[in-house]
C-alpha positions in Angstrom: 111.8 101.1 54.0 111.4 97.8 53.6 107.7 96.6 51.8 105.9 94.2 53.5 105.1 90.8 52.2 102.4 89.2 51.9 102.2 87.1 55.0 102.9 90.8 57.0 100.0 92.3 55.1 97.8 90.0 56.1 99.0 89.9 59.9 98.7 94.2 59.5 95.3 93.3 58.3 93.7 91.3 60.9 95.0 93.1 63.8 97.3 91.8 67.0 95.2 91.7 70.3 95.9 94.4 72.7 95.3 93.1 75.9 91.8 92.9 76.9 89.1 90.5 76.1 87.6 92.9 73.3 90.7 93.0 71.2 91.1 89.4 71.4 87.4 88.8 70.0 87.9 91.2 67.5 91.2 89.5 66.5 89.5 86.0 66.3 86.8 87.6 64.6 88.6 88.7 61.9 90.2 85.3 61.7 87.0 83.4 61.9 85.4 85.7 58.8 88.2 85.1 56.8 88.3 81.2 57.2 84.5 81.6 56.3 84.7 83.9 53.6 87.4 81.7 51.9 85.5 78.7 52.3 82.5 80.2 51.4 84.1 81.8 47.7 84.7 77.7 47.2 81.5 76.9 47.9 80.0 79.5 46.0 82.4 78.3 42.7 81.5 75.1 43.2 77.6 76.0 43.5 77.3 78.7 40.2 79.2 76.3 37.9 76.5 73.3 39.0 73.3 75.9 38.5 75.6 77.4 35.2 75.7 73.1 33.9 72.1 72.6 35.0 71.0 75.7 33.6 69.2 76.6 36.8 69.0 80.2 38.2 66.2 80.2 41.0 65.9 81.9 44.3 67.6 79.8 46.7 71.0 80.3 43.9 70.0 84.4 44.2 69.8 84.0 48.1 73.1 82.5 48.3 74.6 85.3 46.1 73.1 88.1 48.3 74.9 86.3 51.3 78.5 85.7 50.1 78.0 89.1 49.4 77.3 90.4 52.2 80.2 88.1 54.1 82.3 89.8 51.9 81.5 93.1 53.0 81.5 92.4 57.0 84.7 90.4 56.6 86.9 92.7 54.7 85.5 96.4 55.9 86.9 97.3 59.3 84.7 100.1 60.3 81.9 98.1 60.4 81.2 97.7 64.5 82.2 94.6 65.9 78.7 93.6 67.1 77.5 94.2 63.5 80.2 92.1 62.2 79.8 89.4 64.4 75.9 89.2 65.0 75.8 89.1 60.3 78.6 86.1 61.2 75.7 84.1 63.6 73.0 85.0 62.0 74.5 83.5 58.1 75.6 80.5 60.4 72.2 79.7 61.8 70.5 80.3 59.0 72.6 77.7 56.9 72.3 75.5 60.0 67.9 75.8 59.1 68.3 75.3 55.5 70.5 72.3 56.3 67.8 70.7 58.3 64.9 71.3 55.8 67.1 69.9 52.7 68.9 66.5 54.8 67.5 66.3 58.2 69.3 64.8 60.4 71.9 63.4 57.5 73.0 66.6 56.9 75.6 69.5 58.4 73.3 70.5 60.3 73.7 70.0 64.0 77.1 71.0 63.2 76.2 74.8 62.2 74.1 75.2 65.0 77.0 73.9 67.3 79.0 76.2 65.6 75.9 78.9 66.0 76.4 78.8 69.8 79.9 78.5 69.9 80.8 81.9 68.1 77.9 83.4 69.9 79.5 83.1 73.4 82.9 83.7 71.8 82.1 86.8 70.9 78.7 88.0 73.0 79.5 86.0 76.0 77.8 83.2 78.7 74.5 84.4 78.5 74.1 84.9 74.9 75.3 81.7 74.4 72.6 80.4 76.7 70.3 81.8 75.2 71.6 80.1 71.4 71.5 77.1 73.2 67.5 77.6 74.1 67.2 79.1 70.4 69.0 75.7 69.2 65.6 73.8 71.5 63.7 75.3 69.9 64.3 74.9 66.7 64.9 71.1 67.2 61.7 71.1 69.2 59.8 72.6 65.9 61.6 70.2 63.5 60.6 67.3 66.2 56.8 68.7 65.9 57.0 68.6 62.1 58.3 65.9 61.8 55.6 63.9 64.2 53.0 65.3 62.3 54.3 64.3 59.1 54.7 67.7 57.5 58.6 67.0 57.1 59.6 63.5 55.8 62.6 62.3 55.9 63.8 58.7 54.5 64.9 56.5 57.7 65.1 58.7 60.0 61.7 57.9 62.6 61.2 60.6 65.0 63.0 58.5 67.9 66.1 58.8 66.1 65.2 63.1 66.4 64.4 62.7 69.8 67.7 60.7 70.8 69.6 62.9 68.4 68.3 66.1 69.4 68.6 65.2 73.4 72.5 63.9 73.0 73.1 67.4 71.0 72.1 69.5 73.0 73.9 67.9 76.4 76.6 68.4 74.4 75.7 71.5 73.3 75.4 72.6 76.6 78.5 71.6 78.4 80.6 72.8 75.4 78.9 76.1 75.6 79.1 76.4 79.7 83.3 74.8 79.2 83.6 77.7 77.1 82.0 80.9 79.0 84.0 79.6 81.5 87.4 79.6 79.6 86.7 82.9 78.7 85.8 84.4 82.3 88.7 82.5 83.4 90.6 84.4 80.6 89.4 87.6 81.2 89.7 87.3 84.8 93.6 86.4 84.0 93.8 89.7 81.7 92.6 91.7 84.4 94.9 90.4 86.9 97.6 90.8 84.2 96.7 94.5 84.2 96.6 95.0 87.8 99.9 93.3 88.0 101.1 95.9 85.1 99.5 98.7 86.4 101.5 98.4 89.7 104.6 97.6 88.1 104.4 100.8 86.0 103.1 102.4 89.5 106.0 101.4 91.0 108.6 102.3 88.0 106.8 106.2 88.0 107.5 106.2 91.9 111.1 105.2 91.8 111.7 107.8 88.9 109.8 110.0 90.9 112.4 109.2 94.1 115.4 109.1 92.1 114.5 112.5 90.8 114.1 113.6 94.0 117.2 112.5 95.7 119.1 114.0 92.3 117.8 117.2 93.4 118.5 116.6 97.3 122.1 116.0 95.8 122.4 118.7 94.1 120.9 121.2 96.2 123.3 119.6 99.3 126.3 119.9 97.3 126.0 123.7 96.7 125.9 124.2 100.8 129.7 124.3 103.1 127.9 125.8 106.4 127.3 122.6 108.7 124.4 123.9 110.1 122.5 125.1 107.1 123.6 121.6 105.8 121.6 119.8 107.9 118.3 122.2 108.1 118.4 121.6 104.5 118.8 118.5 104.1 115.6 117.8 106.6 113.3 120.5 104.6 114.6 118.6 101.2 113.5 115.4 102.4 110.3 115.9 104.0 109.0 118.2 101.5 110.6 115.7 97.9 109.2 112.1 99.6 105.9 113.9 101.6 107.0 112.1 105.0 105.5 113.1 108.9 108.5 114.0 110.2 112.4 114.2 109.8 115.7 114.9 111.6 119.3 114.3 112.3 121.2 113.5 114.7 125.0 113.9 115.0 127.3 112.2 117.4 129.2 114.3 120.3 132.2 114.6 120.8 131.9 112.1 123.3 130.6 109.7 121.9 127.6 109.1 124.6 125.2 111.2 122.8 123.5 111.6 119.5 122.6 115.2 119.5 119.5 116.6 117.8 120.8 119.4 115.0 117.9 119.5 112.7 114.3 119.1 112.7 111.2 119.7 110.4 107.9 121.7 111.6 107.3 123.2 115.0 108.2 120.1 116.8 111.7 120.0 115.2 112.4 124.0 116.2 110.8 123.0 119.7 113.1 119.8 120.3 116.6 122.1 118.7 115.7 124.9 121.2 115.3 121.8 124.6 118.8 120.8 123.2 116.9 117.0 122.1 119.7 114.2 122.6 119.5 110.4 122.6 121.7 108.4 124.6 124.2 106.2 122.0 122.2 102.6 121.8 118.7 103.6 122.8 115.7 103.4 120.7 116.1 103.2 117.1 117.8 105.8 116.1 120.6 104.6 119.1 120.7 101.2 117.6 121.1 102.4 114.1 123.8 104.4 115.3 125.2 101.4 117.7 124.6 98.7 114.3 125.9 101.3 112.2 122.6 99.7 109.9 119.3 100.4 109.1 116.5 100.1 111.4 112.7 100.2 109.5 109.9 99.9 112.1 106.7 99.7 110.0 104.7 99.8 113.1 106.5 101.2 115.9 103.7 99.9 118.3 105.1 96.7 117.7 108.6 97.6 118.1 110.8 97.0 121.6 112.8 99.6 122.6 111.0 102.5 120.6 111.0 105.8 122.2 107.6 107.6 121.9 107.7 111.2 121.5 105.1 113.7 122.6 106.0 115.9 120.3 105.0 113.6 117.2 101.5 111.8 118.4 100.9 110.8 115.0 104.0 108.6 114.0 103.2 104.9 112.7 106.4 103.8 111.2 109.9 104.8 111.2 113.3 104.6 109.6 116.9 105.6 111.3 119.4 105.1 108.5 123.0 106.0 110.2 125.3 108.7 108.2 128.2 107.4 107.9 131.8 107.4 105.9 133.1 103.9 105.6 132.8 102.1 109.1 132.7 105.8 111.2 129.4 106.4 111.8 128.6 110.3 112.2 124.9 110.8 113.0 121.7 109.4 112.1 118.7 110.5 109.9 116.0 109.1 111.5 112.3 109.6 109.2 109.1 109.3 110.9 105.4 108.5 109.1 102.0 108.7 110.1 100.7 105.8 109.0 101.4 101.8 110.1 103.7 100.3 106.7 104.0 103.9 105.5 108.0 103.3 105.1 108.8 100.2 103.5 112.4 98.6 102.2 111.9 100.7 99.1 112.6 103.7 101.2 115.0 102.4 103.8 117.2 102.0 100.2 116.4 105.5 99.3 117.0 107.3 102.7 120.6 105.4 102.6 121.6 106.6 99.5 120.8 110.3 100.4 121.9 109.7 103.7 125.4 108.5 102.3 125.4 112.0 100.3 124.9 113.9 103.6 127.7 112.3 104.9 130.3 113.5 102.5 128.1 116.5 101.9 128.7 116.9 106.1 132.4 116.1 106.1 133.6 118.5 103.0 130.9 120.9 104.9 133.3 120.5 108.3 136.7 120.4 106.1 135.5 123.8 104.7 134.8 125.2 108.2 137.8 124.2 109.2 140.0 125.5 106.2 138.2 128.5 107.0 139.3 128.6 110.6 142.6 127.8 109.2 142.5 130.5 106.8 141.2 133.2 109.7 143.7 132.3 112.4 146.6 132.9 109.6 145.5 136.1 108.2 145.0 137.3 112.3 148.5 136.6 112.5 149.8 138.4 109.2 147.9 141.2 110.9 149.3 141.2 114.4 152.5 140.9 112.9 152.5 144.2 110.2 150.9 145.9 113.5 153.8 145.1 115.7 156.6 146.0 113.0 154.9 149.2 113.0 156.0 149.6 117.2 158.5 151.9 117.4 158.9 150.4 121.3 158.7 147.6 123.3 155.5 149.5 125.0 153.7 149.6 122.0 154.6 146.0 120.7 153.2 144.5 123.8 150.0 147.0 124.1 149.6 145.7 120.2 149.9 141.7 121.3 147.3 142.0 123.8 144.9 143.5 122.2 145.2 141.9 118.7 145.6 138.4 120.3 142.7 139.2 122.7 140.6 140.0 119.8 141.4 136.9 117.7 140.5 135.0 121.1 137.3 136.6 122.1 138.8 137.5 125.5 137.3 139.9 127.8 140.8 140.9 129.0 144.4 140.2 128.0 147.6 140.9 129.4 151.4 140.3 128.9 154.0 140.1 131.4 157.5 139.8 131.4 160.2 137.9 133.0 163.0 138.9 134.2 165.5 136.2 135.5 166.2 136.9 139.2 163.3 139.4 139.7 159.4 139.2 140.0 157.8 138.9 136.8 156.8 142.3 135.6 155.0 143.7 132.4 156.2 146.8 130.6 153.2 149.5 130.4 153.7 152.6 127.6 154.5 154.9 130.5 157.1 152.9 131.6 155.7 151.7 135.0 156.4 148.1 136.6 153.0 147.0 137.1 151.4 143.8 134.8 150.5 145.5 131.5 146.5 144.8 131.0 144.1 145.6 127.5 140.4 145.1 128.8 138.8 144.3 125.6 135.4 144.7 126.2 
């Protein structure tokens, strides 16, 4: 591992803000103590090797001791509490800002640390306390003012007009600095917040698209285990409504025809009610028609607003709806049309969704029909193997035809089923095992 330097130590040290307003006044907190704390170790030098020449060591050298000290301390130990950190910070600053006044007056630094006193104060406390540093900062103007004019604090050239003016042009100052700078920081923290809206519905957003992507793995995966057309499409409408918490959804497959999009799977008691009426929609009308007829997506957010919607009595409750057409390449097989009860319930976001598992239902659908049809396939040849071992087992004609009509009349399903024979130049007869003329016949039933 690679050590840090000293730069990195120091970054590690005061801290990186976080994101809210709090971490970014303790981060410029830290700063600010440490830009004080190094100034004030040079001051401090400078001010023990004059009392060490002078040979001086009276109170006011002990006071300033006591309060490098205790800068050191709230500067470099992080578990003090913020506030406690920061109100030591003002308190040190307005306290210099006094003793600056007594010593020089106006000459001195002093209307500087008491600018500084309110600045830090709504920095770190906010607008109101730093309206209320800037009444403290009257104040104590007002009380020098007082002094002054009574001649209790003299100062050389400096007439209390010039402590009036002074005092009034400070504090204007002070003020509009104080109110520019409560307002940054609203403004700021007004920004952060929206930052964090913004970021909480992105990451919203993100955890619902996992969450639909799982979903719609699992719709997958559960489709691809199914071959029977029919429980293919019951399944696929319980899978959806149940993984994406919709009103209400079905499919529709096209007829033979063409003309029709037949109903042939339904959720809830309205989906068993409209598969047992035989529910169809004529190709082109309402949406799930022109989904079929666009071979597109149609998304109503608000079917009230939509022409050509088709209301159904059966589902009072739906808002919004989405027909997303199955298809494979341009052949468009059904539709999977998915109803909500509420108005901009379905959005793009799901139109996308329900057209990706829609596409999986179409091959899901076609390898489902290829099965049922390789079945057939599979049945119709065995049926013959069968017939034919049976008839090689005739030891007459009788027999072989009693054994076609039968076995073929079972493959078929036919009540009845008969053979008859030909005989050029005479009446079509059938050969019956007792050896009569009349049509041979094997009622099946």
């Amino acid at each position: 591992m690679k050590t840090p330097n000293f730069w990195q130590r120091v970054q590690a040290f005061i801290g990186k803000p976080e994101g809210d307003l709090q971490a970014w006044r303790e981060y410029l907190l830290n700063i600010v103590l440490i830009i004080f704390l190094l100034l004030g170790s040079l001051a401090y030098v400078s001010s023990m090797r004059r009392a060490l020449a002078q040979g001086v060591a009276n109170f006011g050298v002990s006071i300033f001791t006591l309060a490098y000290l205790l800068l050191f301390v709230v500067a470099l130990v992080r578990r003090i509490p913020f506030k406690v950190r920061a109100g030591v910070l003002i308190v040190m600053v307005y306290a210099v800002g006094i003793a600056v006044f007594f010593v020089a007056g106006l000459m001195g630094s002093g209307r500087i640390w008491i600018f500084t006193f309110s600045a830090i104060t709504v920095l770190f406390f906010g607008l109101r306390a730093g309206i209320a540093s800037i009444v403290l900062n009257m104040g104590t103007l007002a009380f020098f003012i007082w002094q002054v004019s009574r001649g209790q604090l003299l100062f050389e050239q400096q007439p209390i007009s010039d402590w009036i003016n002074t005092t009034v042009t400070f504090l204007m100052l002070n003020t509009v600095v104080t109110l520019s700078q409560g307002a940054l920081i609203r403004a700021f923290e007004a920004n952060l917040a929206q930052a964090r809206a913004v970021a909480t519905t992105l990451e919203q957003r993100v955890a619902d698209r996992t969450r639909d992507l799982e979903a719609s793995i699992a719709v997958s995966s559960r489709l691809s285990t199914i071959l029977n057309p029919r429980e293919l499409v019951t399944e696929v409408v319980s899978q959806i409504q149940k993984a994406f918490n919709y009103y209400h959804v079905h499919i529709y497959l096209l007829d033979e025809s063409g003309q029709n999009l037949i109903m042939a799977g339904g959720t809830g008691e309205a989906g068993e009610t409209m598969l047992a009426r035989g529910h169809k929609i004529p190709y082109g009308k309402g949406l799930v028609g022109r989904a079929a007829t666009a071979n597109d997506v149609v998304l109503a957010s608000d079917v009230a607003l939509e022409q050509g919607w088709l209301p159904n009595p059966l589902l009072p409750e739906t808002k919004a709806e989405i027909a997303v057409p199955i298809r494979l390449a341009d052949r468009v097989l059904g539709v999977l049309d998915v109803q909500q009860n509420s108005v901009g319930g379905l959005t793009e976001d799901d139109a996308r969704l329900l057209q990706s598992v829609a596409n999986q239902v179409a091959v899901a659908l076609r390898n489902a029909r290829l099965f049922e049809q390789t079945q057939e396939m599979a049945d119709r040849e065995a049926t013959l193997n069968l017939i034919g071992q049976r008839i090689q087992t005739a030891t007459d004609v009788e027999s072989v035809l009693q054994i076609a009509a039968r076995e073929l009349g079972r493959a078929l399903a036919a009540q009845r089923a008969n053979v008859q024979l030909h005989n050029p130049g005479s009446p079509m007869r059938a050969a019956q095992p007792n050896g009569g003329s009349a049509p041979f016949s094997e009622k099946l039933t």
